[in-house]
C-alpha positions in Angstrom: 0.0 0.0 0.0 2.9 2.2 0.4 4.5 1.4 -2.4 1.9 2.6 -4.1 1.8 5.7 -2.5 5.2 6.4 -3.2 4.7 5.7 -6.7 2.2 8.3 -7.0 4.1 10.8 -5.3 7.0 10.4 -7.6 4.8 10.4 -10.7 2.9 13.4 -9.6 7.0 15.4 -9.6 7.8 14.3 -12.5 4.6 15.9 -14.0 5.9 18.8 -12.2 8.6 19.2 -13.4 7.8 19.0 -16.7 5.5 21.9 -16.9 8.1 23.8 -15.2 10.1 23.2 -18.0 7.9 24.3 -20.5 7.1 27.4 -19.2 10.7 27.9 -19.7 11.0 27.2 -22.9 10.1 30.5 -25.3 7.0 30.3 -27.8 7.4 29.1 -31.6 5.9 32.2 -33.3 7.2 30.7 -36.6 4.5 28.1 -36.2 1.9 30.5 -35.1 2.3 32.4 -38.4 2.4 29.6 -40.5 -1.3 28.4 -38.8 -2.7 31.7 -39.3 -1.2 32.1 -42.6 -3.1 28.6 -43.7 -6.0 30.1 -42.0 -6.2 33.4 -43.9 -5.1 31.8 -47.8 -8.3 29.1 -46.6 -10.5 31.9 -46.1 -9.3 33.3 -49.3 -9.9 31.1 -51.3 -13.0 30.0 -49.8 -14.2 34.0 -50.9 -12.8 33.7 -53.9 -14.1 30.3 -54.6 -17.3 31.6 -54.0 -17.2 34.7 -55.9 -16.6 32.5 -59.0 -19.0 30.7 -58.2 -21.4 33.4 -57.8 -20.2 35.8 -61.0 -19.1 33.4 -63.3 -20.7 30.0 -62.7 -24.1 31.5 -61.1 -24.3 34.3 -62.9 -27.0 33.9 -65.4 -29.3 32.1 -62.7 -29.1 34.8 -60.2 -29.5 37.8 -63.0 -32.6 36.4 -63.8 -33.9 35.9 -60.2 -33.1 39.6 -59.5 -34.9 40.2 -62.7 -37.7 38.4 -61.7 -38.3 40.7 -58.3 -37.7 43.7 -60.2 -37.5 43.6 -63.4 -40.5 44.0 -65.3 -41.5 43.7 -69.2 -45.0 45.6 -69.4 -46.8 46.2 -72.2 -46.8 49.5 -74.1 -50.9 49.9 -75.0 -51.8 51.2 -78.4 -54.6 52.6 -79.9 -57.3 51.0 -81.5 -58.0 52.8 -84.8 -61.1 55.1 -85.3 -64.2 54.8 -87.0 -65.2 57.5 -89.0 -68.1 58.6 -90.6 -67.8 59.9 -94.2 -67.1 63.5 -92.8 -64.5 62.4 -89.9 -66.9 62.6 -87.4 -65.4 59.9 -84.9 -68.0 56.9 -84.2 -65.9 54.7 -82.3 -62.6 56.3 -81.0 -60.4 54.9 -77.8 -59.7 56.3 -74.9 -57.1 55.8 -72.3 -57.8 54.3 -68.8 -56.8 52.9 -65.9 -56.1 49.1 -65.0 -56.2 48.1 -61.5 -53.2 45.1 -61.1 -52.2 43.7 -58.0 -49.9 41.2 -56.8 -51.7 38.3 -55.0 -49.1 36.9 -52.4 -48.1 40.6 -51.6 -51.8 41.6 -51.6 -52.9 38.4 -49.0 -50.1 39.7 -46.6 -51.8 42.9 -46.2 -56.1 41.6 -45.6 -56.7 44.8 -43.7 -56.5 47.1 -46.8 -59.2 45.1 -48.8 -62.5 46.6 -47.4 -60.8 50.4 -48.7 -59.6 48.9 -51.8 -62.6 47.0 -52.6 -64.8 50.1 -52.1 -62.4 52.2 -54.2 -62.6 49.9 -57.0 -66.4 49.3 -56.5 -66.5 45.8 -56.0 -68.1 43.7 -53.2 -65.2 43.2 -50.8 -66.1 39.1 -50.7 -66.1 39.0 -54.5 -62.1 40.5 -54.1 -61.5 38.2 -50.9 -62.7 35.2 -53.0 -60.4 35.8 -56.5 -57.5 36.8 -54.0 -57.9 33.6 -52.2 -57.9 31.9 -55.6 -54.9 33.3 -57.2 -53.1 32.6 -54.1 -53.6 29.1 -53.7 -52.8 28.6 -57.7 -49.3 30.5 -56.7 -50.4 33.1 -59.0 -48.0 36.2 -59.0 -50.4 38.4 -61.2 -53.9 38.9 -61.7 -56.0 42.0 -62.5 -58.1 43.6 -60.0 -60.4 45.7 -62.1 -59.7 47.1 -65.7 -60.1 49.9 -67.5 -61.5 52.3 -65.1 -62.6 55.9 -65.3 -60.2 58.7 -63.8 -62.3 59.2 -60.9 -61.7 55.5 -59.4 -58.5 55.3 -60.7 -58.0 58.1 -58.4 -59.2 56.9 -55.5 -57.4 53.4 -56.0 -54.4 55.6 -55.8 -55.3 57.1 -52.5 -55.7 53.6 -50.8 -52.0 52.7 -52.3 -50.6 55.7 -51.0 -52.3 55.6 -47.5 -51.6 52.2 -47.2 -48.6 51.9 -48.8 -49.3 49.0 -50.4 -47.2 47.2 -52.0 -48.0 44.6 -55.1 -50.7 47.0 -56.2 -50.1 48.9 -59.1 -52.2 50.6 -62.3 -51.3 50.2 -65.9 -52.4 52.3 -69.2 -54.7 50.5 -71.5 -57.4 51.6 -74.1 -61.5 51.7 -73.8 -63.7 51.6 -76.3 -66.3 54.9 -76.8 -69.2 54.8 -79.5 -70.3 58.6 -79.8 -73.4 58.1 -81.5 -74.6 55.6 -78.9 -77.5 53.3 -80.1 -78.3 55.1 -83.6 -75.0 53.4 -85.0 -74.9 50.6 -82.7 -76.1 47.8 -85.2 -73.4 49.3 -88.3 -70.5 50.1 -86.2 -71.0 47.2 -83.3 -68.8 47.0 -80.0 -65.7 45.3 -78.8 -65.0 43.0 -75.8 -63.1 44.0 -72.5 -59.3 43.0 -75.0 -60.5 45.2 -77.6 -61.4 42.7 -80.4 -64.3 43.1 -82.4 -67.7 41.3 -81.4 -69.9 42.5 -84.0 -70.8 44.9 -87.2 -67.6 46.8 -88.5 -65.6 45.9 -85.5 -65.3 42.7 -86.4 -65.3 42.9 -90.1 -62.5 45.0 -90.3 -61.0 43.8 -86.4 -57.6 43.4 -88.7 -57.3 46.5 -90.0 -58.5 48.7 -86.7 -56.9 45.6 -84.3 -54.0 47.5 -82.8 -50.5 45.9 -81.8 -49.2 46.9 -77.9 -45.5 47.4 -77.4 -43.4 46.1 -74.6 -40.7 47.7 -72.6 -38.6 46.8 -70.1 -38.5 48.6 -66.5 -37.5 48.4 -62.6 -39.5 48.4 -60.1 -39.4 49.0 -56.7 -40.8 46.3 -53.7 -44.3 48.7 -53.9 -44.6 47.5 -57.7 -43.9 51.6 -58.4 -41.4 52.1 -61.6 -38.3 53.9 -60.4 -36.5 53.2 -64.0 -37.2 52.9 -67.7 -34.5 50.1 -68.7 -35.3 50.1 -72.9 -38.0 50.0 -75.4 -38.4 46.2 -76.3 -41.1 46.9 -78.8 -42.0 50.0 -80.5 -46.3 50.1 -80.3 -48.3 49.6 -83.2 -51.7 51.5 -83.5 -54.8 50.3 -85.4 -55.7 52.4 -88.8 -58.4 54.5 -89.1 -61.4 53.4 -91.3 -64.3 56.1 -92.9 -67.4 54.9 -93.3 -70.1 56.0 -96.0 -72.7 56.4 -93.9 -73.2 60.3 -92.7 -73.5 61.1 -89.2 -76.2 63.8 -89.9 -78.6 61.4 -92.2 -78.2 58.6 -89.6 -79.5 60.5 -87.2 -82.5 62.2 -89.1 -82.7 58.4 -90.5 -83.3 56.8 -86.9 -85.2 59.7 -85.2 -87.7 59.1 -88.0 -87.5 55.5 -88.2 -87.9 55.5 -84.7 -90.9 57.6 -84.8 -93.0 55.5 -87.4 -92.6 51.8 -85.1 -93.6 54.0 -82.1 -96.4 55.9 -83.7 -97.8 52.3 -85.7 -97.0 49.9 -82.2 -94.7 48.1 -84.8 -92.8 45.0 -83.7 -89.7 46.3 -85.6 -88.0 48.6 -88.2 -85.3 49.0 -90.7 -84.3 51.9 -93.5 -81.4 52.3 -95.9 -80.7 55.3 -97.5 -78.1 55.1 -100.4 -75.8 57.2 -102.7 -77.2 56.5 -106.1 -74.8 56.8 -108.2 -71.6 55.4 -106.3 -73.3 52.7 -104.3 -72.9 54.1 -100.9 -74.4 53.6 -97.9 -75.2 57.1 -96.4 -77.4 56.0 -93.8 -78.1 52.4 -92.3 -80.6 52.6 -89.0 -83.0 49.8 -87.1 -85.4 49.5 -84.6 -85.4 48.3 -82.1 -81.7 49.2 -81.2 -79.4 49.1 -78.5 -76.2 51.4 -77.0 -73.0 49.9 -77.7 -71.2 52.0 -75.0 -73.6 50.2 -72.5 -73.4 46.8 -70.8 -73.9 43.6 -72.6 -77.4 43.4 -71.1 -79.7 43.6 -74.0 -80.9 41.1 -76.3 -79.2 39.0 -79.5 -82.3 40.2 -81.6 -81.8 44.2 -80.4 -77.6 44.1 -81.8 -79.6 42.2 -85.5 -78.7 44.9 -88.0 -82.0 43.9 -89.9 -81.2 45.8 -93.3 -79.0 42.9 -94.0 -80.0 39.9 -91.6 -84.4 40.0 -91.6 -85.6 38.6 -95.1 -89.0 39.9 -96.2 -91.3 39.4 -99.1 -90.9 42.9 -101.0 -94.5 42.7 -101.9 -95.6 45.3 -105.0 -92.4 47.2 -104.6 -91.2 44.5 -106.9 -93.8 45.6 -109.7 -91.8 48.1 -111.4 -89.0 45.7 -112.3 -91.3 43.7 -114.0 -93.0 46.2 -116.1 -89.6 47.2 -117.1 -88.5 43.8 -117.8 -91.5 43.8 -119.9 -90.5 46.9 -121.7 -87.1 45.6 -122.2 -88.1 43.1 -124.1 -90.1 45.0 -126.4 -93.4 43.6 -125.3 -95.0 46.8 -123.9 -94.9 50.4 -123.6 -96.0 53.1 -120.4 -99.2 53.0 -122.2 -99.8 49.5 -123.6 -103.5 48.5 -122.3 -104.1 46.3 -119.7 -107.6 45.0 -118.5 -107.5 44.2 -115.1 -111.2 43.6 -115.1 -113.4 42.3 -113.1 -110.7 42.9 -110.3 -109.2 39.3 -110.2 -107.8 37.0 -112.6 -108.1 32.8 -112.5 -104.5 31.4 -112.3 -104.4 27.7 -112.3 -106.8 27.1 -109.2 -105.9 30.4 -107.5 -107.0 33.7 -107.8 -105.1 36.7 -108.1 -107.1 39.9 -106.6 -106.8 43.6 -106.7 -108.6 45.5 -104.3 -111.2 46.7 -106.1 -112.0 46.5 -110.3 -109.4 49.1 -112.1 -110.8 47.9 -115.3 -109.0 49.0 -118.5 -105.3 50.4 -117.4 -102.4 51.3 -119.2 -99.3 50.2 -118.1 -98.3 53.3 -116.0 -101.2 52.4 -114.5 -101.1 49.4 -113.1 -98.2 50.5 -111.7 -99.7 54.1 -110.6 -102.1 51.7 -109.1 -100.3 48.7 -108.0 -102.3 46.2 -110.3 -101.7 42.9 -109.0 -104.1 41.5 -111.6 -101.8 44.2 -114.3 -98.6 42.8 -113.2 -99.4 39.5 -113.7 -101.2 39.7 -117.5 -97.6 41.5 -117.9 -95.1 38.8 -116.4 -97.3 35.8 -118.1 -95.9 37.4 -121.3 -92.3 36.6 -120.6 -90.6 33.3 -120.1 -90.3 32.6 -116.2 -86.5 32.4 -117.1 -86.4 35.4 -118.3 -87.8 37.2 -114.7 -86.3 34.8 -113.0 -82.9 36.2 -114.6 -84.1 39.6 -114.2 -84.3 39.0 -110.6 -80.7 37.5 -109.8 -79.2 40.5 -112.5 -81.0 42.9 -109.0 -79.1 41.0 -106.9 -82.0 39.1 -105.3 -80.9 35.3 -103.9 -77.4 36.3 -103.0 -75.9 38.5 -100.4 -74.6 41.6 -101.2 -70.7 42.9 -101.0 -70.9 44.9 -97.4 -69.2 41.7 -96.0 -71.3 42.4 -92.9 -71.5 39.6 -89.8 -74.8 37.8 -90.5 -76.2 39.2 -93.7 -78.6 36.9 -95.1 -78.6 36.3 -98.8 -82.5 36.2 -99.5 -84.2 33.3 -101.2 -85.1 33.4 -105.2 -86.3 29.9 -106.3 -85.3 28.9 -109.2 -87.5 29.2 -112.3 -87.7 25.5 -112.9 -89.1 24.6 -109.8 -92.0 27.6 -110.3 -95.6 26.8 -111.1 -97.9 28.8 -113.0 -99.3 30.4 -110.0 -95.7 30.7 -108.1 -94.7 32.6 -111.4 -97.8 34.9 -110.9 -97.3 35.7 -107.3 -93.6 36.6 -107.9 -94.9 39.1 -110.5 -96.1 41.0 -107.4 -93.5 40.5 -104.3 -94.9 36.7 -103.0 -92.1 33.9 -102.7 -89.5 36.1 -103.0 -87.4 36.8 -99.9 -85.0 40.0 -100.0 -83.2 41.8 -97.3 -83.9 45.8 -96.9 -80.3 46.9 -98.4 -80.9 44.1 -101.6 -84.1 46.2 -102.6 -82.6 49.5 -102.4 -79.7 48.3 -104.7 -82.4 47.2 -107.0 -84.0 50.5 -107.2 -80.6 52.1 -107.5 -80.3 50.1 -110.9 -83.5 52.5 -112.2 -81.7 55.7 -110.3 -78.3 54.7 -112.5 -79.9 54.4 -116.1 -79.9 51.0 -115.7 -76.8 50.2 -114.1 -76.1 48.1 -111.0 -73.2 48.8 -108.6 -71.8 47.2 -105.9 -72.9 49.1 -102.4 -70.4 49.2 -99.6 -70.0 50.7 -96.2 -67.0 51.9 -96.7 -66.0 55.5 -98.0 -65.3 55.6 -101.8 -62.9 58.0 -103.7 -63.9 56.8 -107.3 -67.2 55.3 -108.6 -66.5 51.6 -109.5 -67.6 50.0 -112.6 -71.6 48.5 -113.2 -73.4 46.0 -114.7 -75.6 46.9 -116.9 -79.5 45.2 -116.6 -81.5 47.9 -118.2 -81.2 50.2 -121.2 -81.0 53.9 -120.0 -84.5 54.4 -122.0 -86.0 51.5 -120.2 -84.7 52.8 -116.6 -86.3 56.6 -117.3 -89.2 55.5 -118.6 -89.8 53.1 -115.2 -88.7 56.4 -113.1 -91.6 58.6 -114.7 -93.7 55.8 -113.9 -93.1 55.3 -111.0 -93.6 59.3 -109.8 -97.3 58.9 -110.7 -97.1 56.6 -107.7 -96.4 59.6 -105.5 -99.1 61.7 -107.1 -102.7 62.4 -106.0 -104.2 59.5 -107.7 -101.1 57.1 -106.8 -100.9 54.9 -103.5 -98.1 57.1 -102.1 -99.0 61.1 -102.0 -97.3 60.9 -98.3 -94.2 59.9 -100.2 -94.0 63.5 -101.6 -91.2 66.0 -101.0 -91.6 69.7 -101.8 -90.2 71.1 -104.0 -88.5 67.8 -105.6 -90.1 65.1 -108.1 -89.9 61.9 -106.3 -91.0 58.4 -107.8 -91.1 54.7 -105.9 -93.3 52.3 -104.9 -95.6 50.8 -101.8 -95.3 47.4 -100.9 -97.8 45.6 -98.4 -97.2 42.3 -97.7 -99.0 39.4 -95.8 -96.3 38.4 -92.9 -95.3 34.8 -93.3 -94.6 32.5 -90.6 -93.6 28.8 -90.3 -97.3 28.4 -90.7 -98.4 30.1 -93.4 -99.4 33.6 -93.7 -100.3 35.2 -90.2 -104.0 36.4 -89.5 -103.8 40.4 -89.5 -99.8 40.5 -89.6 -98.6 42.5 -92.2 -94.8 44.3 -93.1 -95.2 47.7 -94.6 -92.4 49.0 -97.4 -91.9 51.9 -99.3 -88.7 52.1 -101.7 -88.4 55.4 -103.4 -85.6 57.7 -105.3 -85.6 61.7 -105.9 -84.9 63.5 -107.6 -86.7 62.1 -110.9 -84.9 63.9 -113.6 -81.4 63.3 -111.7 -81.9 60.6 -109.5 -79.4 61.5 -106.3 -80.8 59.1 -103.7 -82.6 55.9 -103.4 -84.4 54.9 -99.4 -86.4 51.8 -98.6 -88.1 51.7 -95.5 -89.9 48.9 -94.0 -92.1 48.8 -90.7 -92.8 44.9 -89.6 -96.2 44.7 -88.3 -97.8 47.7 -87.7 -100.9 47.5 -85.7 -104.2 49.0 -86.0 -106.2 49.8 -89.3 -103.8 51.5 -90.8 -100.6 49.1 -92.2 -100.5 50.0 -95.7 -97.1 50.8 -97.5 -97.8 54.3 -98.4 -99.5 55.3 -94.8 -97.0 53.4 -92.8 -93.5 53.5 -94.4 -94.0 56.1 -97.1 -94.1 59.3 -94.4 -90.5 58.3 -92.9 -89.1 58.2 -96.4 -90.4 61.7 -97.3 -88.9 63.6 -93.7 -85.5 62.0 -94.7 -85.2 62.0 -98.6 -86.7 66.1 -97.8 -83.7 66.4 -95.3 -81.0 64.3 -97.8 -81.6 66.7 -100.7 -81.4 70.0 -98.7 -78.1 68.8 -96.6 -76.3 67.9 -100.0 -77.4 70.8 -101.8 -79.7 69.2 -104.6 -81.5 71.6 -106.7 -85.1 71.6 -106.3 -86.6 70.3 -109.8 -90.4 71.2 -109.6 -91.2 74.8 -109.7 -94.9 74.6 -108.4 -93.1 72.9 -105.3 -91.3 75.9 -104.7 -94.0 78.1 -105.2 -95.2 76.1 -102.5 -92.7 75.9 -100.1 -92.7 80.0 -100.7 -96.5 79.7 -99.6 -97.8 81.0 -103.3 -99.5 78.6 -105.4 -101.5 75.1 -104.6 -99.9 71.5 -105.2 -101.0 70.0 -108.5 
C-alpha cells in the first residue's frame, strides 16, 4: 500500500517538473504564423471560390432571379383605330384608362386594406377576398383587380396605395372603347370585348385593320410595384388604322329619329331603312329599330344588336312591280301606255285567284303601276318566259348577299324558275315567294336611279365610282322612273311619299307576314322604296315597318311618311337643286300642289 503511494508521489513530480520546464522554454511564433497564414489563404480562397462561383458559374441564374423581383416587361398599350363617318366625325374612338393590377401573395399579406380597396374599385369586398384567395392558392403572381376604369376610381385606388402603402398593387395604361353616336349606330358600327377585339358589325369585319398591336418595354420596379427606371423600349407600339365609313353622321341621325318615330307611332314590332348614294353605291345611312347602346353593358338582347337591313328577309310585296314592267318593256313587249284590262278585279291562275282591291278595269301600263295592279302585273309577267324574270331578278341581286361583307347578312331566297308553277310565277310578279333583305331592294331601285346600271354598295367610303353592270337600257330605266312618280301623285298609292319642291318616284309594298305556318291572320310588313330627284336621281331609301298595328298598315301610310322627312332632309343637306317649280311656289306659300 505504500509502495503505491510512493509511486504516485513520484509520478505526480515528475509531471511537475515537466510543466516547469515548459514554461521555460520560449513560444514558436514561426508556427503561429504559419497556422494563421493557412487560416487566412483558406478563407481566401474560400471567398474567392465563392465569388466565381457566384459571378461566373451563377451568374446567369441569379441575374434572372433579380430580374424576376424587379424587373419588369409591361406592355406599351396602343390605340385601337377610329371609326369614322364619311365627314371624320369619330364613331368609335379609344380612350385611355386605368387598370387596377395587383400582386396576390403581396396583396394576401396585407387583408386589412381590402375593405378600402374594394370600395375604391367598387366591387363587393367578398367577390375580391374570393379571387385573392384563388390566385393565391394557384401561386399566382399576377392577376388583374379591375380594368379599364374611369379617372375618378382610378384616383381613388391611388389614395388607398398611398395611404396604405401597399405594395404589389399597381395601375397600368390601356385603351377603352367609346361609341359617340350611342345606339343610332350601334347595329353598323358594333362593339368590342373587355381585350379590344371586335364582337360584331364593322368591329369585327375589319378587327384586322382597326386591331392595334401593344408594345413592350422593359422597367425596374421597386418592392411597392412603383417604376423607379425605364430600362429600354423592347417593342415599339403599333396603332390600329383609321377606317371612314359611307354612312353620314347627320342622315343617320334624321334616318333613326324618323325610323324610330314610325314603329312607335304604328306599335310596330320592328324597323329597318337604308338610305343610299345612287350613283356610287354608298351607304349614307343604315338605322333599325329596335336598337341598342354599344357604350352600355352587354345586357340587351341578340335580336336588339340584329342589323336587320341585312339579316331580316322579307317578301318585297308590290315594290317588286316596277322591275317587271320594265322587264316587260325591255323586251319589247309593252310600252307606259300598252293596255291592260284588269277587269273584273281578279284574274283565274291555275286554281288560284289573283285579286286587286277593287276592279281598275281597262289600265295602261303606267297604270297598273300608278295603281299597284296585282291583276296588271301578272297579264304583264305571263308574257315573258319565267327564265327570263327569274334572270331579271338575280341581275337585281336578289338570292345572293350583297358585297358589305357584314356579320350575319342573309342572302335572300329566289327559287329557281324551274321549280315555279304557274301560280308561283304569278305571285312573284307582285312581291310573294320572293325573300330579299332591306339593303338588296334599295340596290335594286338604284339600278332605275343609275340608267340601268347596277353597282356594288359598300360601307366603306369611296374616292372613285366603280364600274356597273348593266340590266336595263338607260331608256327603259327613265321610262320606269316617270312611272313610278305617278305613284307619288294624287291619284297614286303614295302622296305621303312626296317631298316639296322635288319630283320623287317609288313604290308601296304591303305584304302578308309569313310564318312557319303560313301567312299570319292580321300580320302585315309595310315598305316603301323610293328615289328623288326624278330627272337626276341623287338618292334611293327603302323603309320597312314589320307589323304595324291598327287599321292602318298600308305601305304608303305606314312607311311612305318616314321616307319623305328623310329624302326632304338628304336633298337640302347635300345641296340638290329643287326640280319642280310649283313645289317651290309652295314651299314660298304661293301657289296650290298639282
Amino acid at each position: 500500500m505504500r509502495a503505491n503511494r510512493n509511486q504516485g508521489r513520484e509520478r505526480m513530480k515528475e509531471r511537475m517538473r515537466r510543466l516547469e520546464l515548459a514554461e521555460r522554454r520560449p513560444p514558436n511564433f514561426a508556427a503561429r504564423r504559419a497556422a494563421l497564414g493557412l487560416m487566412l489563404a483558406a478563407a481566401f480562397v474560400s471567398v474567392i471560390g465563392a465569388a466565381f462561383y457566384r459571378q461566373v458559374l451563377e451568374q446567369e441564374f441569379l441575374k434572372s432571379e433579380g430580374e424576376r423581383r424587379f424587373v419588369r416587361e409591361p406592355a406599351i398599350a396602343a390605340r385601337r383605330g377610329m371609326v369614322l363617318d364619311r365627314n371624320g366625325e369619330p364613331l368609335a374612338i379609344s380612350t385611355s384608362v386605368a387598370t387596377v393590377w395587383a400582386d396576390p401573395q403581396l396583396l394576401a399579406e396585407r387583408r386589412e386594406t381590402l375593405p378600402a380597396l374594394a370600395t375604391a374599385l367598387d366591387v363587393p369586398q367578398a367577390k375580391l377576398s374570393a379571387k385573392l384567395d384563388e390566385y393565391v392558392a394557384a401561386g399566382k403572381r399576377y392577376v388583374y383587380l379591375r380594368r379599364r376604369i374611369d379617372p375618378q376610381r382610378a384616383l381613388a385606388v391611388s389614395e388607398v396605395i398611398d395611404r396604405f402603402k401597399l405594395a404589389g398593387v399597381g395601375m397600368e395604361t390601356e385603351y377603352r372603347r367609346f361609341y359617340p353616336g350611342g345606339e343610332m349606330f350601334g347595329q353598323v358600327v358594333g362593339f368590342t370585348n373587355i381585350d379590344d377585339i371586335g364582337q360584331e358589325g364593322i368591329e369585327l369585319v375589319y378587327n384586322d385593320w382597326l386591331n392595334a398591336e401593344p408594345g413592350k418595354r422593359r422597367v425596374i420596379q421597386d418592392g411597392r410595384g412603383r417604376v423607379i427606371e425605364e430600362v429600354e423600349q423592347l417593342k415599339a407600339p403599333s396603332h390600329g388604322r383609321d377606317l371612314s365609313l359611307s354612312i353620314d353622321r347627320r342622315l343617320q341621325f334624321l334616318a333613326y329619329r324618323e325610323l324610330k318615330r314610325a314603329v312607335a307611332t304604328h306599335r310596330a314590332a320592328s324597323g329597318s331603312a337604308v338610305l343610299l348614294d345612287a350613283l356610287s353605291g354608298e351607304v349614307l345611312a343604315m338605322v333599325n329599330q329596335p336598337a341598342f347602346n354599344p357604350n352600355g353593358a352587354r345586357t340587351e338582347s341578340a335580336q336588339s344588336r340584329r342589323n336587320r337591313t341585312l339579316t331580316d328577309v322579307f317578301e318585297p310585296g308590290s315594290t317588286i312591280k316596277p322591275f317587271v314592267v320594265a322587264a316587260a318593256m325591255e323586251a319589247g313587249l309593252i310600252s307606259p301606255r300598252t293596255a291592260i284590262n284588269t277587269a273584273p278585279g281578279y284574274l283565274k291562275v291555275g286554281r288560284n285567284r289573283v285579286r286587286d282591291i277593287r276592279n281598275y278595269g281597262v289600265l295602261d301600263a303606267t297604270g297598273v303601276i300608278t295603281k299597284s295592279s296585282n291583276v296588271g302585273v301578272v297579264k304583264i309577267a305571263q308574257r315573258m318566259d319565267r327564265a327570263v324574270l327569274w334572270q331579271l331578278y338575280g341581275q337585281l341581286g336578289f338570292g345572293r348577299p350583297t358585297e358589305v361583307r357584314f356579320p350575319g347578312e342573309r342572302s335572300g331566297v329566289l327559287p329557281h324558275f324551274e321549280g315555279w308553277s304557274r301560280f308561283e310565277h304569278a305571285t312573284l310578279a307582285f312581291g310573294y315567294a320572293l325573300n330579299v333583305t332591306t339593303l338588296q331592294l334599295a340596290q335594286a331601285y338604284s339600278v332605275l336611279a343609275n340608267d340601268g346600271v347596277k353597282r356594288p354598295v359598300t360601307l366603306i367610303k369611296r374616292d372613285a365610282i366603280p364600274q356597273g353592270e348593266r340590266v336595263f337600257s338607260e331608256q327603259t330605266a327613265r321610262q320606269a322612273r316617270l312611272m313610278m312618280e305617278t305613284v307619288v301623285s294624287e291619284k297614286g298609292t303614295a302622296r305621303r311619299a312626296a317631298v316639296p319642291g322635288y319630283r320623287v318616284g317609288g313604290k308601296t309594298g304591303t305584304a302578308k307576314k309569313a310564318t312557319g305556318r303560313g301567312y299570319a291572320k292580321g300580320k302585315y310588313q309595310s315598305v316603301f322604296a323610293g328615289l328623288a330627284p326624278i330627272s337626276d336621281p341623287r338618292f334611293v331609301m327603302v323603309v320597312m315597318i314589320d307589323e304595324p298595328q291598327g287599321k292602318q298598315y298600308y305601305g304608303g301610310i305606314v312607311a311612305a311618311p318616314t321616307f319623305s322627312k328623310v329624302m326632304q332632309a338628304a336633298l337640302r343637306l347635300y345641296n340638290v337643286a329643287p326640280d319642280d317649280p310649283q313645289g317651290e311656289l309652295l314651299l314660298a306659300g304661293v301657289g296650290e300642289k298639282r
